[in-house]
C-alpha positions in Angstrom: -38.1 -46.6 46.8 -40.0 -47.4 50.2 -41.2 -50.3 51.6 -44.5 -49.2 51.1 -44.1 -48.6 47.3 -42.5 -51.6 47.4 -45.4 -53.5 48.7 -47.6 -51.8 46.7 -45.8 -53.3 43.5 -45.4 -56.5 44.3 -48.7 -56.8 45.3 -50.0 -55.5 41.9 -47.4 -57.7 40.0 -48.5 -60.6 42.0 -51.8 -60.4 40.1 -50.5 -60.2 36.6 -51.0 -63.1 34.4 -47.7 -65.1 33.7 -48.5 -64.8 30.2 -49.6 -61.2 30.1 -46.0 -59.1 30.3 -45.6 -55.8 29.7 -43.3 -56.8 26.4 -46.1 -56.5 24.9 -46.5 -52.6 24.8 -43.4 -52.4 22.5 -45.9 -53.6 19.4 -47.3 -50.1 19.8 -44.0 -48.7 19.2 -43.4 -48.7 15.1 -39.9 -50.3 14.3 -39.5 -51.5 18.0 -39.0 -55.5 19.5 -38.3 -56.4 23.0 -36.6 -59.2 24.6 -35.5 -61.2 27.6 -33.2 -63.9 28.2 -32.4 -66.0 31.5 -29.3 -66.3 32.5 -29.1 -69.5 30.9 -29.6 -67.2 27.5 -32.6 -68.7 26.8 -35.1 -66.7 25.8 -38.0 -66.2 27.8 -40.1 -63.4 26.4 -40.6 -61.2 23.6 -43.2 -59.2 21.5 -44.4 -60.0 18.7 -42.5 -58.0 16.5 -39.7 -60.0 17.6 -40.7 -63.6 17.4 -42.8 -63.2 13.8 -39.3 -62.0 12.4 -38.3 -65.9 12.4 -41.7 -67.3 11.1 -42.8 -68.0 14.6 -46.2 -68.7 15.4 -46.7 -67.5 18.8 -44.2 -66.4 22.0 -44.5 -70.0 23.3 -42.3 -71.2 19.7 -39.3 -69.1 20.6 -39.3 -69.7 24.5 -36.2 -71.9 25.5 -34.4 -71.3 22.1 -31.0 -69.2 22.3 -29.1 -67.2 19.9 -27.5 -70.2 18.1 -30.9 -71.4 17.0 -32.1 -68.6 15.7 -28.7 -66.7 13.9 -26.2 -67.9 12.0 -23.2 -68.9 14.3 -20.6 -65.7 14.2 -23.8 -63.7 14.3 -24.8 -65.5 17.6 -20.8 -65.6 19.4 -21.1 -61.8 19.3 -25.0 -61.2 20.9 -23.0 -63.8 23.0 -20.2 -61.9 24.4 -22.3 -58.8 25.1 -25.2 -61.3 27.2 -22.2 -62.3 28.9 -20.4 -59.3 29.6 -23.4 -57.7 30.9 -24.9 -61.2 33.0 -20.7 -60.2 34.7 -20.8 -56.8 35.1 -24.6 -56.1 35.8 -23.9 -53.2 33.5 -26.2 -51.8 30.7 -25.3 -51.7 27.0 -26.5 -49.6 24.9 -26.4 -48.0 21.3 -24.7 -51.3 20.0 -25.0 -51.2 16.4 -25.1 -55.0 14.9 -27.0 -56.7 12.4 -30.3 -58.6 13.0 -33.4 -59.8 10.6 -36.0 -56.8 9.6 -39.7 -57.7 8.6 -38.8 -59.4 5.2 -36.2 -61.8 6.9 -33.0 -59.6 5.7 -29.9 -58.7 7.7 -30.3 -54.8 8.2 -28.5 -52.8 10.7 -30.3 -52.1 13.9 -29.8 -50.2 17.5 -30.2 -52.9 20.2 -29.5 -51.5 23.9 -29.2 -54.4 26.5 -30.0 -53.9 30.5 -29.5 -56.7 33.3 -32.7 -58.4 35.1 -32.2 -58.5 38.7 -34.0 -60.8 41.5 -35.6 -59.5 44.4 -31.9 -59.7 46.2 -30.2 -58.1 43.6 -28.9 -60.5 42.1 -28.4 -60.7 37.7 -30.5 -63.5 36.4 -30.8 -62.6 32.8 -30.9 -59.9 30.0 -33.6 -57.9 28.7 -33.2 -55.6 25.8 -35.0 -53.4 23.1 -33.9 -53.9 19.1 -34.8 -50.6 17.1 -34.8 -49.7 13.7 -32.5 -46.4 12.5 -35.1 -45.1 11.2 -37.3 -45.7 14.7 -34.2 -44.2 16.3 -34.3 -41.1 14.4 -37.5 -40.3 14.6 -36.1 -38.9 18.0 -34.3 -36.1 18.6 -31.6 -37.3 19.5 -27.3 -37.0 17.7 -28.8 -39.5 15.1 -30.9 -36.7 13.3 -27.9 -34.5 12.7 -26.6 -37.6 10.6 -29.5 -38.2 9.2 -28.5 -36.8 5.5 -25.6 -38.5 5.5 -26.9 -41.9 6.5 -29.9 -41.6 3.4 -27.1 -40.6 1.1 -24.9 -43.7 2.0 -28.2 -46.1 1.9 -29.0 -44.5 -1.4 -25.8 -44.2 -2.8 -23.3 -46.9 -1.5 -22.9 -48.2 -4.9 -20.9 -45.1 -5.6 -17.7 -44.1 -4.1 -18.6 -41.8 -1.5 -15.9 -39.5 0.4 -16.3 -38.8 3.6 -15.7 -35.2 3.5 -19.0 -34.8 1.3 -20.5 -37.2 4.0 -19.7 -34.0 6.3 -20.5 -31.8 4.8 -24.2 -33.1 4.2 -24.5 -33.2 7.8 -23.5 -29.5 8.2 -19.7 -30.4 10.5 -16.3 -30.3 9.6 -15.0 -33.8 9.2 -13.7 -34.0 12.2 -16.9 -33.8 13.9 -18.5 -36.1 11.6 -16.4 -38.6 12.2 -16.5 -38.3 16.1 -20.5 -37.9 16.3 -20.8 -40.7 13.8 -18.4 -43.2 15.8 -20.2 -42.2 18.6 -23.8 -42.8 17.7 -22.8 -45.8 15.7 -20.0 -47.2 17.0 -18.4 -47.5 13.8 -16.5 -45.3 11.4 -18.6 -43.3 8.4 -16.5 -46.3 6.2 -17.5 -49.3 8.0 -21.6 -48.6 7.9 -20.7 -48.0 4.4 -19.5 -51.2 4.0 -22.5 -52.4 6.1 -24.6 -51.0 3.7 -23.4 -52.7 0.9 -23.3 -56.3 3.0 -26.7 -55.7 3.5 -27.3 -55.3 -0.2 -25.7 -58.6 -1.2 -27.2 -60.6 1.3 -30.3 -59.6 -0.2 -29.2 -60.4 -4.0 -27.6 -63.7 -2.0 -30.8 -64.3 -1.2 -33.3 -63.2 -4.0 -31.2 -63.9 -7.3 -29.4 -66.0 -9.2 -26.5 -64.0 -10.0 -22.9 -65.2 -9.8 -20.8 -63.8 -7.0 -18.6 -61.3 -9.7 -22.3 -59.4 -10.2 -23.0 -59.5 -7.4 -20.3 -57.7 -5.9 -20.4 -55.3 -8.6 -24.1 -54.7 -8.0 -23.5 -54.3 -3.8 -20.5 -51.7 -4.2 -17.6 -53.5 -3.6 -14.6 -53.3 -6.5 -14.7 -57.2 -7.2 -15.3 -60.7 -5.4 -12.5 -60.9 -3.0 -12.9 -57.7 -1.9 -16.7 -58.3 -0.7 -16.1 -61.7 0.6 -13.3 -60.6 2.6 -15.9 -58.0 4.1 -18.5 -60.7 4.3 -16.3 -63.1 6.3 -15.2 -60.3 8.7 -18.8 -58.9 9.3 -21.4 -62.2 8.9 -18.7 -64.9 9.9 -19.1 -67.0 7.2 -18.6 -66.5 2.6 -21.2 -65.2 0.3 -21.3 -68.5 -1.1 -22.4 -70.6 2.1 -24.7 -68.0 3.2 -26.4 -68.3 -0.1 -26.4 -72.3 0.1 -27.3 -72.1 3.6 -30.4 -69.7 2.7 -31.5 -72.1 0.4 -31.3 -75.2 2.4 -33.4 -73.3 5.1 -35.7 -72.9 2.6 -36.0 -76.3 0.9 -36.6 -77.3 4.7 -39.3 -74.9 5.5 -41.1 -76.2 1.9 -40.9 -79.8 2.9 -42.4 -78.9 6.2 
């Protein structure tokens, strides 16, 4: 860029209200929220898609909070080590699949692609990122739509068993394609979003019922309890059961607010 177009910015920036970022064009894009950190990770804007997710009021509720007051803790470690690797590197991320809160407060699966803020010398001084839905993703034509069959079958069937070769062949590609397009748009193996999927399901029946943990399970996909708390643990960082009791102490809080 020259020093004229350089000017020319900053002179225009220099005008724009503090409070009036351009975050705030990402509320026009359907399933999209936007985000920046300092390198303090401490959050210091976002749209509103983004802050009304965890019953904020306004942008001015979430500023100063960090990961750890807003996620539960193993949930937090990992946005964490990415902020970290990339406030090190000054290299983007992007395409990470992880878990975050949709519109009715649920852990869903979501695309989140991270890039470094810079100063004026250069220098990395925080994180600012984008957090879309699959479905927002897909909407693009981009690898994702090839899976697209095979993700709606899994989301609408992971309470079956489901083999991967009938994963493939939904998607039109021999397996071994399917596995490498899918690991590569995801991140994850075709068996892992599977057991996403069903993680997803739970915390919702965590969350909304009174079932025991044996139904549960039952109901989400897995064979029996151990088998989806083992998953839980390794994906969520802590057991179906304190998630649950943690749920509801957020809640009896909140009411006695």
């Amino acid at each position: 860029m020259s020093s004229d177009s350089i000017q020319l910015q900053a002179s225009f920036l220099a005008h724009v209200a503090s409070g009036c970022h351009f975050g705030q064009l990402f509320d026009e894009l359907p399933g999209v929220s936007f985000f920046a950190k300092n390198q303090d990770f401490q959050f210091i804007a976002a749209n509103r898609r983004f802050w009304r997710r965890f019953g904020f009021q306004s942008e001015a509720e979430l500023i100063g909070k960090t990961d750890f007051d807003l996620f539960p803790e193993q949930l937090a470690r990992n946005y964490r080590a990415d902020d970290e690797d990339i406030l090190s590197s000054g290299e983007p991320k992007r395409k990470i699949v992880e878990p975050f809160f949709n519109q009715q407060g649920l852990p869903d699966w979501f695309f989140t692609h991270k890039l470094p803020i810079r100063s004026v010398s250069g220098a990395v001084i925080g994180i600012m990122g984008i957090i879309e839905t699959y479905a927002a993703a897909s909407a693009v034509k981009t690898p994702y739509f090839q899976l697209d069959r095979a993700v709606n079958h899994i989301r609408e069937h992971f309470r079956e068993t489901i083999a991967v070769t009938d994963l493939a062949k939904l998607a039109g590609l021999s397996v071994r394609q399917f596995n490498r397009l899918f690991q590569q748009v995801f991140q994850s193996s075709p068996r892992t979003f599977l057991i996403k999927t069903r993680i997803q399901a739970a915390c919702q029946e965590l969350r909304r019922s009174d079932l025991d943990l044996t139904e549960i399970a039952q109901h989400s996909g897995f064979c029996d309890q151990s088998a989806m708390t083992l998953h839980f643990r390794q994906h969520m960082g802590t057991t179906p059961a304190r998630y649950r009791r943690d749920h509801r102490q957020r809640a009896s809080d909140a009411s006695d607010d």
